[in-house]
C-alpha positions in Angstrom: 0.0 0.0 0.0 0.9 3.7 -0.8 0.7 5.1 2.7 2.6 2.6 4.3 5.5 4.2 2.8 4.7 7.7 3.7 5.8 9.7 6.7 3.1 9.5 9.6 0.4 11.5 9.6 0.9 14.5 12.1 -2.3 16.3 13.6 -2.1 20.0 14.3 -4.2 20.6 17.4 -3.7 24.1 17.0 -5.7 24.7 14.5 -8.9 23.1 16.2 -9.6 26.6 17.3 -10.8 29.6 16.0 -7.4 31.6 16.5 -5.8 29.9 13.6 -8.7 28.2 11.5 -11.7 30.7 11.6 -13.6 29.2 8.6 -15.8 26.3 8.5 -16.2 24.3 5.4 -18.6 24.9 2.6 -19.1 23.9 -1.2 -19.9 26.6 -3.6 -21.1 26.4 -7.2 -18.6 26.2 -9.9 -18.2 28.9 -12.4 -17.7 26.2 -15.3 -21.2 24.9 -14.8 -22.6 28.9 -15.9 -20.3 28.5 -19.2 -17.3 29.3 -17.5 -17.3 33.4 -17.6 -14.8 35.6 -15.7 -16.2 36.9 -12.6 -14.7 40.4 -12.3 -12.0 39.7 -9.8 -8.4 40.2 -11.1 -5.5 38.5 -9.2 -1.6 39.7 -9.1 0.1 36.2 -8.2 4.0 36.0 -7.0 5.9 33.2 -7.4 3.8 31.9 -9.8 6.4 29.2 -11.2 5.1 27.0 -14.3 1.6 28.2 -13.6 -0.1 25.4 -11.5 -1.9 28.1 -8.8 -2.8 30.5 -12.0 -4.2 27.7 -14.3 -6.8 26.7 -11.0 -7.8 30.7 -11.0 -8.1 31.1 -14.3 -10.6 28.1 -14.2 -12.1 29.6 -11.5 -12.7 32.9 -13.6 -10.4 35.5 -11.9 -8.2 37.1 -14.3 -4.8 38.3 -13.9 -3.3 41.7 -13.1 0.2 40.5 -13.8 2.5 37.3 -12.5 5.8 37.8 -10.8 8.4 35.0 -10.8 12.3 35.2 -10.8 13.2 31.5 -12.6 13.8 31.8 -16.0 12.7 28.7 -17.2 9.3 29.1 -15.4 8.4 32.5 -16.6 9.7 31.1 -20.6 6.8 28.5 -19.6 4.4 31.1 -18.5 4.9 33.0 -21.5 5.0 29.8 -24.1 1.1 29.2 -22.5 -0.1 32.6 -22.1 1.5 34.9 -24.0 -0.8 37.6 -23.0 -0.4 37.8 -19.6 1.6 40.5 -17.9 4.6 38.5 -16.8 7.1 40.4 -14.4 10.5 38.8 -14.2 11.5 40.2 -11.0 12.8 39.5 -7.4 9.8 39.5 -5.1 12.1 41.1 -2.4 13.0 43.8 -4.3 9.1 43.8 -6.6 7.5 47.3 -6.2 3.3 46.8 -6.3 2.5 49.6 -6.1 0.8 49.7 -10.1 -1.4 47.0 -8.8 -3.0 48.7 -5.6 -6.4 47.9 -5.5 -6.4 44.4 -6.7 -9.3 41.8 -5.6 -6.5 38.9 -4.6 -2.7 38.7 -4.2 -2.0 35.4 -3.9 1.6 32.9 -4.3 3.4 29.3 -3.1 5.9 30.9 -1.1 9.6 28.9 -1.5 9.0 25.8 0.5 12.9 24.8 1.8 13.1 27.4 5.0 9.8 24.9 6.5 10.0 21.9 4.8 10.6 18.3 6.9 13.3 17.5 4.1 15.1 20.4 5.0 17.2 22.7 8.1 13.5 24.0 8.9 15.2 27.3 9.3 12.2 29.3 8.9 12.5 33.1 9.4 16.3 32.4 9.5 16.3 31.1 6.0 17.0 33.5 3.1 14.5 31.7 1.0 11.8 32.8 3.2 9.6 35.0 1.5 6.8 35.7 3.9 8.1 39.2 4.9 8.1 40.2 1.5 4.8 39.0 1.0 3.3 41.0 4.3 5.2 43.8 2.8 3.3 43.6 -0.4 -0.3 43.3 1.1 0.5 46.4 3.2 1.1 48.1 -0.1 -1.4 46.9 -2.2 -4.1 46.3 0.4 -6.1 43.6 -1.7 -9.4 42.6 -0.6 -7.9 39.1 -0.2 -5.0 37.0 0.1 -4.1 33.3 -0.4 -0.6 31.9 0.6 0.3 28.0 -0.2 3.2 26.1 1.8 3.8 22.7 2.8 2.0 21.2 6.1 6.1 21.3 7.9 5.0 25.4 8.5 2.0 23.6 11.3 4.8 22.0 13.1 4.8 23.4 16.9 8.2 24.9 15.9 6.7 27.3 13.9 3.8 28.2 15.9 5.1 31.3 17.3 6.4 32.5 13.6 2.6 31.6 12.4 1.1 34.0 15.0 3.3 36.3 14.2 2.3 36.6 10.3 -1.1 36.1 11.3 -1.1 39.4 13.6 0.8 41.0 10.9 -2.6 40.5 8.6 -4.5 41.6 11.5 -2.8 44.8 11.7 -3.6 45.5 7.7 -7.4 44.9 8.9 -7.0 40.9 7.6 -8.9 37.4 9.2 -6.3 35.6 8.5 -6.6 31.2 8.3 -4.4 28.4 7.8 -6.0 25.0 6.9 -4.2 21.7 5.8 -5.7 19.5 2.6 -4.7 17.1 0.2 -4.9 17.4 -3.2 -6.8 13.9 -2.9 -9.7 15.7 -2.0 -9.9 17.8 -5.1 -9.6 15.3 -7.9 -6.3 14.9 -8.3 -4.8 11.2 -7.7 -1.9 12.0 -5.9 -1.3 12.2 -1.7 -0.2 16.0 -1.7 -0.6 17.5 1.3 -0.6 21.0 1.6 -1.3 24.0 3.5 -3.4 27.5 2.5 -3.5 30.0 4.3 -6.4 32.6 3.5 -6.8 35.9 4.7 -9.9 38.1 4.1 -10.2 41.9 5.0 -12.5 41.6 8.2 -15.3 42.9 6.4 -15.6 40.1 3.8 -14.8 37.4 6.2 -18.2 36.6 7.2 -18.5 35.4 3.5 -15.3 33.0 3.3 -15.6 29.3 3.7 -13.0 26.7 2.9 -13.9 24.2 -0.2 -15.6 20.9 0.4 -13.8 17.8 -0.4 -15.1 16.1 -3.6 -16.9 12.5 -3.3 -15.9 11.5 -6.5 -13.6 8.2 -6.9 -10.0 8.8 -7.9 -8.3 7.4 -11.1 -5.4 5.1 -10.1 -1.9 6.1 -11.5 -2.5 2.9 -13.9 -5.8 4.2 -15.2 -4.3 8.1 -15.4 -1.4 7.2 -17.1 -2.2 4.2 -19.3 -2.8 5.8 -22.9 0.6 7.5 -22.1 2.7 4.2 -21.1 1.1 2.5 -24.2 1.5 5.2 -26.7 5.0 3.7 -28.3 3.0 0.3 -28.6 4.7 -1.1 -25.4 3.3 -4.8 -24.9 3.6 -4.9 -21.2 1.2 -1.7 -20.7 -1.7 -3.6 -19.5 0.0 -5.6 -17.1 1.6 -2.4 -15.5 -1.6 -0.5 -15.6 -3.5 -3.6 -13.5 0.0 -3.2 -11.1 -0.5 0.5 -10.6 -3.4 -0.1 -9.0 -3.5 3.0 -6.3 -3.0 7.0 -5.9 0.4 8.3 -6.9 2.3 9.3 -3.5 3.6 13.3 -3.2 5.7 14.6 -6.6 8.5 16.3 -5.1 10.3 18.7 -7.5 13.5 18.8 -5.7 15.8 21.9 -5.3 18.5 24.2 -7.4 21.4 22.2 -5.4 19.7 19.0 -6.2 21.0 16.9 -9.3 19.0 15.2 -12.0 15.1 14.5 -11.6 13.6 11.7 -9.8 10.9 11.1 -7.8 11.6 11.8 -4.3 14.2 9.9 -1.5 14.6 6.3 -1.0 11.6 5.9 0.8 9.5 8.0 -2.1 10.8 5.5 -4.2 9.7 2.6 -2.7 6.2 3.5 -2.5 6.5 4.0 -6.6 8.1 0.8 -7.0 4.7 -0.7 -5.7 3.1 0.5 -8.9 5.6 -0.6 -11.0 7.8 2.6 -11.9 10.9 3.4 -11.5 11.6 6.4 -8.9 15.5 6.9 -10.0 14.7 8.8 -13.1 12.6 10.7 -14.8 12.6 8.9 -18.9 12.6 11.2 -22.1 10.1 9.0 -24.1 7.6 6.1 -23.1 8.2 2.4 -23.0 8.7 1.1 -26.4 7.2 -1.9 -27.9 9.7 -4.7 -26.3 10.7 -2.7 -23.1 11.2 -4.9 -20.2 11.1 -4.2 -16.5 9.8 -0.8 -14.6 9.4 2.2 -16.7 9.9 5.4 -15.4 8.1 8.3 -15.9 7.9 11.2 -18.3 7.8 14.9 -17.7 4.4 14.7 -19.5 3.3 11.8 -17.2 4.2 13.4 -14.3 2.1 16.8 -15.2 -1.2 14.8 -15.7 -0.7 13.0 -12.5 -0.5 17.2 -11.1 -3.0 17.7 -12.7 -1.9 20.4 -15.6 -3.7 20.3 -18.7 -2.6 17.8 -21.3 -2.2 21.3 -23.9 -0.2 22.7 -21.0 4.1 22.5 -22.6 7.0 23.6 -20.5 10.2 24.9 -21.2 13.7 24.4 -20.6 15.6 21.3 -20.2 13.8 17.8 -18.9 15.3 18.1 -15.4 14.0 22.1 -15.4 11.0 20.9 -16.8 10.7 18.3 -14.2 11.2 21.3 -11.1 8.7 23.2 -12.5 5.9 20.4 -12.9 6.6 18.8 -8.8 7.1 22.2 -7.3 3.3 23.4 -8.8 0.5 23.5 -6.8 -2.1 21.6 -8.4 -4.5 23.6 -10.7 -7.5 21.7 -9.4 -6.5 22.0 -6.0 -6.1 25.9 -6.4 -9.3 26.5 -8.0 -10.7 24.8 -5.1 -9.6 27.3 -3.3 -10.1 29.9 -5.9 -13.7 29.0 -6.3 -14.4 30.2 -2.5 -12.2 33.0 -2.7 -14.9 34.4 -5.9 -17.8 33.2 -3.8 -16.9 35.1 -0.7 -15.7 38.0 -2.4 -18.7 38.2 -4.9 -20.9 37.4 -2.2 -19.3 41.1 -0.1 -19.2 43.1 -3.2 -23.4 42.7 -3.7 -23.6 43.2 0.0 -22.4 46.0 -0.3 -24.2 47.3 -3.5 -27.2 46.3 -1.8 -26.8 48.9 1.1 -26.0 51.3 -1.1 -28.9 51.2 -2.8 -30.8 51.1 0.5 -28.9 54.0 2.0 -29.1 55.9 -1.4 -33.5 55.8 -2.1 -34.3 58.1 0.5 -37.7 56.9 0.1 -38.3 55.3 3.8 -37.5 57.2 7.0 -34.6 54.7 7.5 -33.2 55.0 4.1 -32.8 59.2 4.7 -29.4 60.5 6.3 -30.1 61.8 9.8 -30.8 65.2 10.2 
């Protein structure tokens, strides 16, 4: 089984209460199902990488204001897919918003090392760690919302007192701020990807956010996902390995700058992939081909679906910068999820407020006239 190879679940008692996780959890309609037009909200995103978090808002209907990301190769992606969006190929510590004040959402996957479990867990000590710079931006642009992604190590009790800290940073800029932990399970993708949002709403919308429900629907296995792929070189053994890979595909790691060539995670990783029948070591160029014997590894493209980008979606660069760029992406499905909510709440405010000011505007009841 897949999760008897992965690390043991931690629980985060913490965010039981209402300091950390204000929210409870709600569905809301899908855009898509009304013909998928843009709702009216416009985004700036930082750290946008390959596009995974953008893709899910875009879906969602929230356009974008402009993208800011430093890597090359991600923002030659970003461009190669959407060539039409304002792309700004800047340092976030150094990345003046102030062109964008005003702007429904800022939102970002903030670099992952300085509170990852695979890592020093350095935190605020690490010069990766870009929360500062992302407080700093919020001050400046003072969006009506804000949506951070990191991996679950930023719950550990180590970092409690650095999570309170951002969180009364928001406060001060009039924010609810939230964190909650979810898996990319529970959106439709068919991988174990745990990861943590934090959301935080100016305090007058926050009556109106909810996190997203977990979907109901049955997962594809990593055979079933991936089968047309491993077969399209006419490789005979594609059956048998689809009937092997018979389960969820564990987390994608995308690995680091310092790190060598792809592959699919640490020794431990690996073994849980070797239960489905694919090699961890590597990540392969093409499919299997007709008279391959033995596991196959995976493709760059293979890899992507099992994120869940879009099939259309290419990257750029080499195969191991492709590879970075696909395992350190959030999930599109998983971020419009989240994106989904983010337009209902903030939808849901803005005719609150149109509302009253209609009613405060008539002057045709005794409670609608300004007092005297």
């Amino acid at each position: 089984m897949i999760k008897d190879f992965l690390p043991t679940q931690r629980t985060f008692p913490g965010l039981t209460g209402r300091d950390e996780n204000p929210w409870f959890t709600r569905n809301v309609p899908r855009i898509g199902a009304t013909g998928g037009k843009t709702s009216g909200l416009v985004a700036l995103e930082v750290c946008a990488g390959a596009g995974g978090q953008a893709i899910g808002f875009e879906q969602a209907g929230i356009d974008h204001v402009g993208l800011v990301e430093i890597d090359k190769n991600a923002c030659a992606t970003l461009r190669l897919n959407r060539p039409k969006w304002n792309l700004l190929q800047k340092d976030l510590n150094k990345f003046d918003g102030s062109a964008f004040v005003g702007v429904d959402i800022v939102s970002g996957g903030l670099p992952c090392p300085p509170f990852s479990v695979a890592g020093k867990q350095l935190g605020n000590e690490d010069e990766r760690n870009l929360f500062p710079a992302m407080i700093r931006l919020v001050d400046q642009i003072r969006p009506r919302a804000v949506m951070i992604e990191n991996v679950r190590g930023i719950l550990d009790a180590v970092f409690h007192d650095y999570r309170q800290y951002i969180a009364g940073e928001l406060k001060k800029l009039g924010y609810q701020p939230g964190w909650k932990l979810m898996n990319a399970s529970d959106f439709g993708v068919s991988q174990l990807r745990p990861r943590v949002i934090c959301v935080a709403v100016r305090k007058e919308y926050a009556e109106h956010f909810s996190w997203p429900q977990e979907l109901r629907t049955p997962l594809k296995t990593v055979g079933e996902l991936l089968y047309d792929l491993m077969a399209s070189r006419g490789w005979r053994g594609a059956r048998a390995w689809r009937n092997q890979a018979d389960e969820i595909a564990p987390t994608i790691v995308g690995g680091s700058l310092k790190h060598g060539g792809p592959d699919l995670g640490p020794t431990r990783a690996r073994r849980a992939w070797a239960t489905l029948g694919v090699d961890g070591l590597g990540i392969a160029n093409e499919p299997p081909t007709r008279d391959y014997v033995g596991m196959p590894r995976l493709t760059v493209r293979m890899v992507a679906r099992l994120q869940g980008f879009p099939d259309e979606w290419e990257f750029a660069g080499s195969k191991t910068q492709a590879y970075r760029q696909v395992g350190n992406a959030l999930p599109p499905p998983f971020a419009r999820a989240v994106a989904d909510n983010l337009r209902a709440c903030l939808s849901a405010s803005r005719k609150f407020v149109q509302v009253a000011e209609q009613v405060s505007n008539c002057g045709r009841h005794d409670l609608c006239r300004p007092a005297q």
